[in-house]
N, C-alpha and C positions, 0 to 999 in steps of 0.2 A: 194655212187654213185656220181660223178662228172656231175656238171651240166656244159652246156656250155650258153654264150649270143648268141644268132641271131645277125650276123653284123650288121642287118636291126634296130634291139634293142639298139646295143650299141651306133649306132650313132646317133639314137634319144635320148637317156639318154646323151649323149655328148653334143647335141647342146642346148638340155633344160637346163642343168649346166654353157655352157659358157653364155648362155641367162641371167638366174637367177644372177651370179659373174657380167654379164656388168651393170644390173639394180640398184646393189648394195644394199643398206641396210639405208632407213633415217636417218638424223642424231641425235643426241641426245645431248641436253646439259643442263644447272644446270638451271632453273626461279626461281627470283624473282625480290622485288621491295625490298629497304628501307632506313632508314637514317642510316646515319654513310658511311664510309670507304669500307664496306663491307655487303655484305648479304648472307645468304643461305635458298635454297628453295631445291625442288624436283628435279631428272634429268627427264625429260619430250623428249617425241618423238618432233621432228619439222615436219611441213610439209616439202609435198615434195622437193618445188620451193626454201625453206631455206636451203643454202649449210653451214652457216657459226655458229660458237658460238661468241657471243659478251659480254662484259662484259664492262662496261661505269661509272666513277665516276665525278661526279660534284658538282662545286660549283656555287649555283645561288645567286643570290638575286631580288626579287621581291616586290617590292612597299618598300625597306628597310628589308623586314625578310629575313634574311641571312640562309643558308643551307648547306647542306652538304648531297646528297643522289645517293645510287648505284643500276641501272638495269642490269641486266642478263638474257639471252633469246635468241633466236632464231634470225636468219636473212637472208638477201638474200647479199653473198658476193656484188652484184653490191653498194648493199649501205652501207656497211659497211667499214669503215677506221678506221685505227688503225694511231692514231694523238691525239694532242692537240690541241685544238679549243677555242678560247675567243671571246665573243662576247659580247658588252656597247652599250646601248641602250642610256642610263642616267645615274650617277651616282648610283645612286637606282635602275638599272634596267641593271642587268647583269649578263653572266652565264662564265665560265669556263672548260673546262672538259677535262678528258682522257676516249680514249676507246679503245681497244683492240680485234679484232678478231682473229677466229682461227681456224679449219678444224681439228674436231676432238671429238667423244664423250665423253662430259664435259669436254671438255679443258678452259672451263670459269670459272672453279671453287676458281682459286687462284684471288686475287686483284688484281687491280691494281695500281698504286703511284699516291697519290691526287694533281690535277694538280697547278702549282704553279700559285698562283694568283696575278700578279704582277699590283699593282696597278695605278703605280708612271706614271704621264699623259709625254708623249715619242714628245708632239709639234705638232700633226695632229688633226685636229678635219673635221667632220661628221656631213650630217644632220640626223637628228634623229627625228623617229616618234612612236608610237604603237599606233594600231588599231585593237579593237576586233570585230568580224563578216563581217569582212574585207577581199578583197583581194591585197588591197594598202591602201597603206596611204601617204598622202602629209606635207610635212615638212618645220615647220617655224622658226626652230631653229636647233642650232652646239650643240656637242658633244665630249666635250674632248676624244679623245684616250688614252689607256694606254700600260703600257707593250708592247710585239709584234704584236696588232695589228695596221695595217698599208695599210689597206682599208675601204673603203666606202663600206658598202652591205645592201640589202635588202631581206629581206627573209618573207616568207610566210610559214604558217604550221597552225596543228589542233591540240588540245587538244585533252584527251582520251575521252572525253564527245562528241569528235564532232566539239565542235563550232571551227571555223575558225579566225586565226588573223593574220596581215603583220606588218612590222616594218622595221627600220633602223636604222642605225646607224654602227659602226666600229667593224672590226673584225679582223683577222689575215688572211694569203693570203691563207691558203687553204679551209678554209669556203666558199670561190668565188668558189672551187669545191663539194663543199655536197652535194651530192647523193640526190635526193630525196627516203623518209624514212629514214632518219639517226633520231633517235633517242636523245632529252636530257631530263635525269629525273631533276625533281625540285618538293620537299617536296612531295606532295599526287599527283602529277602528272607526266603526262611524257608526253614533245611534240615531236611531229612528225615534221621534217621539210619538206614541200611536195617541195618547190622550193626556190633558191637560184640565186641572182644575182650580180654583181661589177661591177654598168654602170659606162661606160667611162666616162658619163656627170659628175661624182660626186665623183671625186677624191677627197682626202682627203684637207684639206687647212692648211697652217700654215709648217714649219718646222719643223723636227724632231729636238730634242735638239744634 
């Protein structure tokens, strides 16, 4: 026996399907943390508000212990850029990194190329500060530049722990754009950056070579 739909029926089973296809489906991509080049973890669900997969390799250095470490995980395209970012605080106190976003479940699973770390000081210097449980910090000393950075910036962010720190010092010119949330791992942690700035007062000084 053939059965028929009620028009009444089909068009409610219609509109509940184009409903269900516009809400779409969360995204999904690979989490982890760890040293080296590359990591693998689980593909995990993202929340909702995370459209994006990111995948981020750096190179820090903090107080002198040099590193080499990769996050993977979940994010919100607004703060997510796919760049290479340097940033010298001091000598001893600097980070490097690539990272790469991407619209797609576990499209973060492949590496990315460890960012080249060019050291060689380029004739601009910066004032440079760091401060921990801070939201500024004031500077009584320059800061060689290196490689392509070729701004003054200040930046503010929080550990995973929480605590809050600001700083300054040089960077390359799209770091003057970082998202708040943009992500850099270093050894067992991973900072947050909540805020980003490249005051006019504090252009770099000195000549590029």
């Amino acid at each position: 026996m053939r059965t028929c739909m009620k028009p009444q029926t089909f068009l409610l089973a219609s509109a509940l399907l184009c409903t269900l296809l516009g809400l779409g489906y969360p995204l999904s991509c690979e989490v982890c943390t760890g040293s080296g080049l590359t990591c693998s973890g689980n593909v995990q669900t993202c929340d909702p508000d995370q459209d994006s997969c990111v995948v981020t390799v750096a190179e820090t250095s903090r107080k002198g212990h040099w590193s080499v470490n990769t996050y993977k995980g979940c994010m919100k395209s607004s703060a997510c850029r796919s760049d290479f970012l340097s940033i010298t605080m001091d000598p001893e106190n600097y980070a490097v990194s690539n990272t790469r976003c991407c619209q797609g479940d576990a499209c973060n699973r492949d590496p990315v190329p460890a960012p080249q770390n060019n050291r060689t000081e380029n004739g601009l210097q910066c004032p440079t500060c760091i401060a921990h449980f801070k939201e500024t910090c004031s500077s009584t000393q320059q800061v060689p530049c290196v490689g392509k950075e070729s701004r003054c910036a200040a930046f503010t962010g929080k550990v995973q722990t929480g605590i809050i720190f600001a700083t300054q010092g040089c960077a390359t010119e799209n770091a003057c754009h970082t998202k708040p949330g943009t992500l850099v791992p270093s050894a067992s942690r991973i900072y947050t950056i909540t805020r980003a700035n490249c005051p006019s007062d504090t252009q770099p000084s000195g000549k590029a070579k």
